[in-house]
N, C-alpha and C positions, 0 to 999 in steps of 0.2 A: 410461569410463562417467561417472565425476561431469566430467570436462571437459563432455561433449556435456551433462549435469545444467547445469552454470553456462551455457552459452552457451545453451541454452534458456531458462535465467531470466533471462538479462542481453536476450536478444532480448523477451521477454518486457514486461521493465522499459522500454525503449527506444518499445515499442511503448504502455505507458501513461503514459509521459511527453509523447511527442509529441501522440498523442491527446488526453488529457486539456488541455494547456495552451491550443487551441485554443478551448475552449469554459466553463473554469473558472475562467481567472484565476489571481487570488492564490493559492486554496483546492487547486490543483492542483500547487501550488510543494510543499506535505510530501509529495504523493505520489514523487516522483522520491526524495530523499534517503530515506524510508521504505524505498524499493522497493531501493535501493543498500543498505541495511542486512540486508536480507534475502536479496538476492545475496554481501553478503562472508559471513553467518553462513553459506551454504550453503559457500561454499570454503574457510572459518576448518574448515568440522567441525562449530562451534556448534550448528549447526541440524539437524536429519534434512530427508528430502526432504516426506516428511509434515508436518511441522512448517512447511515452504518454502510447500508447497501452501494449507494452512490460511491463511496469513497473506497470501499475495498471492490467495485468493479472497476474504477479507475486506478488502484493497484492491482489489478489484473492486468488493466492494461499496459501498466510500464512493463511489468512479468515476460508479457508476449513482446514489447519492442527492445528488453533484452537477450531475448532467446531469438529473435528474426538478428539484432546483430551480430549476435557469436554465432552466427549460423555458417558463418565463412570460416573460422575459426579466430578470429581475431577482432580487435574493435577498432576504428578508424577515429581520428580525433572529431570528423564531425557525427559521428555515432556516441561519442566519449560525452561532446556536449549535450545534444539531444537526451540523450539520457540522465545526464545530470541535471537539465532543465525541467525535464518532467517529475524528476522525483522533488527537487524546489518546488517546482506549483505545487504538488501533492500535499508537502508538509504545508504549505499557507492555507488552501483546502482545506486540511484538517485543523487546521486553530481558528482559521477563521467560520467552520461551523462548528464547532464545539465554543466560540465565544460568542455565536451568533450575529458576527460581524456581516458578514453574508451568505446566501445560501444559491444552488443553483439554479 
C-alpha cells in the first residue's frame, strides 16, 4: 500500500515538473525540488497521506497562479512577487508538517 502511495506521488510529481517547466520558467524550478520534498516526507513516514494531499494541492495551486500570470505573456513584478511569496509559504508548509511544527 504506501509503495503504490509513493509511486502515485512520485508519478504525480514527475507530471508537475514536466508540465510546469514548459510554460513557467524559472518560477517552475521550486516546484520539482518542493514536490521531491514531499515525496521523500511521504516514504521517511514524516508526512501522513493527508498531510501529502494538502501540500501537493497547494502546489497545484501555485501551478495554476503561474500559468493565469504568463497568460499575458509576460510577468509583472507584482506577479514576480506573489508568486515568490507563495512558493515561500509552501516550502515553511512543507517543513513545518514534516516537523510537525504545525498542521492546517
Amino acid at each position: 500500500m504506501k509503495k503504490t502511495i509513493a509511486i502515485l506521488l512520485m508519478g504525480g510529481c514527475l507530471a508537475l515538473v514536466t508540465a510546469g517547466s514548459s510554460w513557467a520558467g524559472d518560477y517552475s524550478a521550486r516546484q520539482g525540488p518542493q514536490c521531491k520534498r514531499i515525496h521523500q516526507g511521504v516514504h521517511s513516514g514524516t508526512l501522513t497521506r493527508g498531510e501529502a494531499r494538502t501540500l501537493l494541492r497547494e502546489q497545484h495551486h501555485i501551478r495554476q497562479a503561474i500559468k493565469r500570470a504568463w497568460a499575458d505573456g509576460h510577468l509583472t513584478r507584482l506577479e514576480r512577487v506573489r508568486v515568490h511569496r507563495m512558493q515561500e509559504r509552501a516550502g515553511r508548509h512543507i517543513c513545518g508538517l514534516k516537523h510537525n511544527r504545525w498542521r492546517y
